[in-house]
N, C-alpha and C positions, 0 to 999 in steps of 0.2 A: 504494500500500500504506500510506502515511503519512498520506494525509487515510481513509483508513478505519480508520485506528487509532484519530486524534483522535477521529470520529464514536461510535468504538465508546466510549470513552474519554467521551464527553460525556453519552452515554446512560446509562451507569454510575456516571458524577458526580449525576445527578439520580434515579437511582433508589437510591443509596448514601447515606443518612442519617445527621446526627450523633449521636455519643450522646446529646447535651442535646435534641436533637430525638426523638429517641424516647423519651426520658424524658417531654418535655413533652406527647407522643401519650400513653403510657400513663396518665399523671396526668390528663388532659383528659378518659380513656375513664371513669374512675373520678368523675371531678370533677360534669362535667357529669349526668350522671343521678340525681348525689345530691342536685344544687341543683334541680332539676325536681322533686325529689320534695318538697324543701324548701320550696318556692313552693305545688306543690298543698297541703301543709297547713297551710302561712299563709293561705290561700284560705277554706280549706274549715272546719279547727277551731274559727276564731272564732264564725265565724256557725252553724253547726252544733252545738257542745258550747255555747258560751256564748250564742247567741240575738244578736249581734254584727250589724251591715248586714255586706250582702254584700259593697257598691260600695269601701268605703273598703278594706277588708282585699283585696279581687282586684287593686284601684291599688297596693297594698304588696307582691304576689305579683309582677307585672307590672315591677314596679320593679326588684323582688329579681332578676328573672328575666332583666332588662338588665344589669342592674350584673357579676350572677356571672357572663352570657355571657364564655367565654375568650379571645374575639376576638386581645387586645392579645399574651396570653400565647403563643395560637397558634401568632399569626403571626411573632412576635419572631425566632424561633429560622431559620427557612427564608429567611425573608430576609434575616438579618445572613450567614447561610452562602453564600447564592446571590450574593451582596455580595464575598465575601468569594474564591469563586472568580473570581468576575470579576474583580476584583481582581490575583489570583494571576497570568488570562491576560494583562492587561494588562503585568503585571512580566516576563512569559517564563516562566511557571510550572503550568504544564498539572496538575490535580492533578482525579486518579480520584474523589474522593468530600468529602464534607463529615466521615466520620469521620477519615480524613489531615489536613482541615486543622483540627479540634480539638483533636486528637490532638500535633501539632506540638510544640506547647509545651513537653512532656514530653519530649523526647529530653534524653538526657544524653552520649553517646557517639553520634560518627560515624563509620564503617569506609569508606576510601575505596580505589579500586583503581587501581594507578599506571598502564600505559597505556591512554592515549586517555581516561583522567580526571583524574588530574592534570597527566599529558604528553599533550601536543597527538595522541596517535596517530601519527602521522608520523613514524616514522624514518629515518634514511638510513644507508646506511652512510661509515665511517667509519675503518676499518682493516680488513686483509688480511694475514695469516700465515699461509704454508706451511709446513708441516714435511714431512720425509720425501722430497725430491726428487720434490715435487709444483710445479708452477705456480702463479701466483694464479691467473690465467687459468683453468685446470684445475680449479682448488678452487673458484672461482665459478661455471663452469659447472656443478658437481656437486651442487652445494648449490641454484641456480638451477631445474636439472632438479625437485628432489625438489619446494621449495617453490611450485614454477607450480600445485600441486596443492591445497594450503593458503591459507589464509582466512587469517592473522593478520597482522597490523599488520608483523612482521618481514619474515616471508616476501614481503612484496609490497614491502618496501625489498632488500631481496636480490635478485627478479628486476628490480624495473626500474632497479639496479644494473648488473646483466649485462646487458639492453637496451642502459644509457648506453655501454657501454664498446664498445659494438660488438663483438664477438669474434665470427671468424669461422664458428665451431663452430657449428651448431645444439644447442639441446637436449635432452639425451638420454633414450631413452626408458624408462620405468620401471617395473616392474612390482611388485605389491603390495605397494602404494602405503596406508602405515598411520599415521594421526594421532594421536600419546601424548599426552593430554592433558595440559598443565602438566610436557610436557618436550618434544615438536619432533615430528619424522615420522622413518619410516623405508619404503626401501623396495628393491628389487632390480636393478643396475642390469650389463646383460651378466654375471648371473648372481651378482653379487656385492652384498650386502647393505649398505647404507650407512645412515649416521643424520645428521639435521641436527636440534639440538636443544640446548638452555643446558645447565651448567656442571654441574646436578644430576644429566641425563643420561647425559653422560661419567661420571660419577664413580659412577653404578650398573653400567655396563657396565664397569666398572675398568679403563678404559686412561687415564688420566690418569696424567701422571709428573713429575715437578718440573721440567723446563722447561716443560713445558705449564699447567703449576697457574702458574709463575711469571709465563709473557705471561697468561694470563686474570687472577692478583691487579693486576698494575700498568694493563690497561684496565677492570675492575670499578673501581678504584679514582676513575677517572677520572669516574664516573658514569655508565658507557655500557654496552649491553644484550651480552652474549657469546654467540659463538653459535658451536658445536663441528663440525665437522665430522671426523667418523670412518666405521671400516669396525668391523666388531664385535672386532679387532685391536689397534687406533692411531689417535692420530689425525690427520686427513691437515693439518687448518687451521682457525685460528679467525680466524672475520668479527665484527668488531665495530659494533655498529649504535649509534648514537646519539638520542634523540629530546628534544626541549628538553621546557622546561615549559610550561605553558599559563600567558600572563600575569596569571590570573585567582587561582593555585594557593597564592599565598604571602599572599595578601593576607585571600584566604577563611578561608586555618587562623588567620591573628592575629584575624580579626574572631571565629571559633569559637570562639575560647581565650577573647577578651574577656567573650564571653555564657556562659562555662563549659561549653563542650559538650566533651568528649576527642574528639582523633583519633585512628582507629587505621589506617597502609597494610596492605593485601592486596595481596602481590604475587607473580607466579609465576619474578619474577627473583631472581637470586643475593644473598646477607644484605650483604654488602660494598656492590656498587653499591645496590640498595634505603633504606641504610643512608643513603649518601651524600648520594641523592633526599631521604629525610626532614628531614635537616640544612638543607639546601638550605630547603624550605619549613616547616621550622619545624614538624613530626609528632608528637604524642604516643608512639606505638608504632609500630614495624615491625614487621611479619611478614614474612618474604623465606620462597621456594621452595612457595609456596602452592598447591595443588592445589583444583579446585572443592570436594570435599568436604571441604578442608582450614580452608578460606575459611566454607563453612556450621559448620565447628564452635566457629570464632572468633566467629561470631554468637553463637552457643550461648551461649558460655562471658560473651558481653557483655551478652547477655539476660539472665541470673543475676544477672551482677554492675549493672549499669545497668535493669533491665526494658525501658526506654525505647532502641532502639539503630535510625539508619538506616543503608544501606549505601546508597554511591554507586559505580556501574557503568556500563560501556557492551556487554559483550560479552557471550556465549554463557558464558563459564565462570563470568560472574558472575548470572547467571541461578537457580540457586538459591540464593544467597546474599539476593539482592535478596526472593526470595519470603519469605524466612523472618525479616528484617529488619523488627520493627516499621513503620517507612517505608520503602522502595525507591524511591530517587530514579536515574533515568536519563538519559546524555547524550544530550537530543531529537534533535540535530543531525547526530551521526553514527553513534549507536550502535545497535545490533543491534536489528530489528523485534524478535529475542526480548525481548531485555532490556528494550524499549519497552514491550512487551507485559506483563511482571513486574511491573516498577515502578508503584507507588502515585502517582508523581511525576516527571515529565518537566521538565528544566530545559533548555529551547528553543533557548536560544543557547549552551548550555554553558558558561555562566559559574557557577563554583562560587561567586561570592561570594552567588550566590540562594539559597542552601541557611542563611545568616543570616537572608535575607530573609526566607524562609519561616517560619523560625520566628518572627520578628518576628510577620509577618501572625497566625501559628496565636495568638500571645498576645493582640494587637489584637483579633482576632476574638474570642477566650475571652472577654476583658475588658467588648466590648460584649455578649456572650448574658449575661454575667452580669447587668451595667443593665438591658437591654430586661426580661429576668425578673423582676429586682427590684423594677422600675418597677412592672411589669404587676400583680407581688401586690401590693403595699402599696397603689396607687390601688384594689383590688379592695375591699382591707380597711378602707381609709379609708370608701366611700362606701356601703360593706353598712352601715356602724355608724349613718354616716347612715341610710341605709333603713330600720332599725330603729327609731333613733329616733323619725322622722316627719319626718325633716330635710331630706328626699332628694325631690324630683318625677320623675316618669316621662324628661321635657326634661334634667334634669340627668342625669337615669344617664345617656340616650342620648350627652349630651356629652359623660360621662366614659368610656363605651364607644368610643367614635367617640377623643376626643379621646387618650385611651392608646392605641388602635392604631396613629394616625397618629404619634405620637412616636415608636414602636420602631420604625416603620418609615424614619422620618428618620435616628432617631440608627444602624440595622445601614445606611443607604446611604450611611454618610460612612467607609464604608470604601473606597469607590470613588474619594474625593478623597484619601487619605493618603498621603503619600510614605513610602517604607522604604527607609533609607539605610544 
């Protein structure tokens, strides 16, 4: 499924154009047929209205008609880009098109979402409280049962939890079995209704009570994920999950800070521990208790204020986030074929410190389209004036035709030897 994403992914890089390259197509469509026209009546006016040879004025048409060919101009632009992604694959940086990576430069704010993008995905658990003349044992196998049914990064530290412990119980079986987005599951267990789900949950179903508020503030505090277990009543126990950082997470936001970019976390964990995380690596903004379309209106509100804004994701709920994000950058490595899918930008080994990198490359790359263009008019305009004068031979356009293409084409392929550190 992952090498037919990249395929799809590579097909779409080539047929996905830069701006500066469709700019240089529209100008080209315009250019050329005006210099054609401009040649035939160098040609043709002298010798025709003024009684002029034919021969000397069609070698001035001919000339004219080498010099203005846009060869240099063309080609400048598709090959510092195609340079430029390869580049990017070379670094771990899989990127959808040539307008992502011109486009780069501009980002001013990045939204990043805490697991499995800043934290390694992987949590474990890490504490166990019962209340209520429940067991752990008990409270694990319950929470275990619901979450064998769920997909998230907790629920699968929760059951292979209960695995490790060996408990002799099987478990148990559940009936409608319902996934609350950006709050846990719920479902029916010997008739009886149960919820496993963070800290926000609880507190919409109102059973939370000060000793319960009190164990969830001193393990939030601690930087670790909370996770409720109740009946639609009370609650029976909370599991605390923990999941470290990714060694890559603290280093990424200094180097971001350094190039002026903001960070902003999306999180769908509790404001306290989220708070924590941010401290930890050094965050612009926190958002804590994040809901997917809570997450897309953070975009919103960043798109206003920044234009320029990318999100970095790995899962499902950050899937419309990533789409509506200027860039959508995704963890290649483990994150959700959807999210693969969204994102503009796949960072392969999931090191966040690439998401600098990138923008480094997208400026590198801006900086050389801009030379190759610049090159390309001004030798354009230098040796038309020649042409006009009578300065110019047919040999020397061809040189300077030949000779400006092959330049733009050297100076966009030294993007391929540049380090970005």
């Amino acid at each position: 499924m992952r090498e037919q994403l990249m395929k799809m992914d590579l097909l779409k890089a080539q047929a996905d154009r830069a701006p500066t390259q469709r700019f240089v197509d529209q100008f080209s469509k315009i250019y050329t047929p005006i210099m054609v026209v401009l040649a035939i009546l160098v040609a043709l006016i002298p010798p025709l209205v003024f009684s002029a040879p034919f021969y000397p004025w069609i070698a001035k048409a001919l000339i004219l008609l080498v010099i203005a060919c846009p060869c240099a101009l063309v080609i400048s632009t598709p090959v510092t880009v195609v340079s430029g992604l390869a580049a990017a694959a070379k670094l771990g940086l899989l990127i959808k098109g040539g307008t992502y990576l011109e486009n780069g430069h501009k980002l001013q704010a990045i939204a990043l979402d805490k697991t499995g993008t800043l934290t390694q995905g992987k949590p474990a658990v890490t504490d166990i409280v019962a209340f209520n003349n429940i067991t752990n044992e008990q409270l694990l196998t319950i929470a275990a049962s619901l979450d064998t049914h769920s997909e998230h990064p907790v629920a699968y530290a929760i059951v292979n939890h209960w695995e490790s412990k060996n408990i002799k119980d099987s478990l148990l079986e559940v009936d409608q079995f319902l996934a609350i987005p950006g709050r846990g599951v719920t479902g029916y267990i010997e008739n009886k209704q149960y919820y496993v789900g963070n800290h926000k949950l609880a507190e919409e179903n109102g059973i939370c009570n000060a000793e319960v508020e009190s164990v969830l503030e001193k393990i939030e505090q601690e930087g670790k994920t909370t996770v409720v277990i109740s009946t639609s009543r009370q609650v029976l126990g909370i599991i605390a999950v923990s999941d470290s950082l990714r060694p890559s997470s603290k280093e990424a936001i200094s180097r971001l800070r350094k190039i002026g970019v903001k960070t902003i976390m999306l999180t769908g964990d509790n404001k306290i521990m989220a708070q924590t995380i941010g401290k930890q690596v050094g965050i612009d903004e926190v958002n804590a208790n994040m809901l997917p379309e809570d997450k897309l209106a953070i975009i919103d509100r960043l798109i206003n204020k920044y234009k320029y804004v990318g999100m970095v994701g790995d899962g499902i709920n950050d899937a419309p986030a990533l789409a509506k994000a200027s860039i959508g950058f995704a963890m290649g490595k483990e994150g959700a074929n959807v999210a693969l899918e969204t994102a503009d930008v796949a960072l392969m080994d999931n090191n966040l410190v690439k998401l600098t990198t990138f923008i480094k490359l997208s400026k590198k790359t801006r900086k050389i389209l801009i030379q190759n263009i610049s090159f390309s008019i001004i030798v354009k305009i230098i040796f038309f004036i020649l042409a006009i004068a009578g300065k110019a031979s047919l040999w020397i356009a061809v040189f300077a035709d030949m000779g400006a293409s092959l330049v733009v084409v050297f100076n966009g392929l030294r993007l391929l030897k540049l380090s970005f550190k």
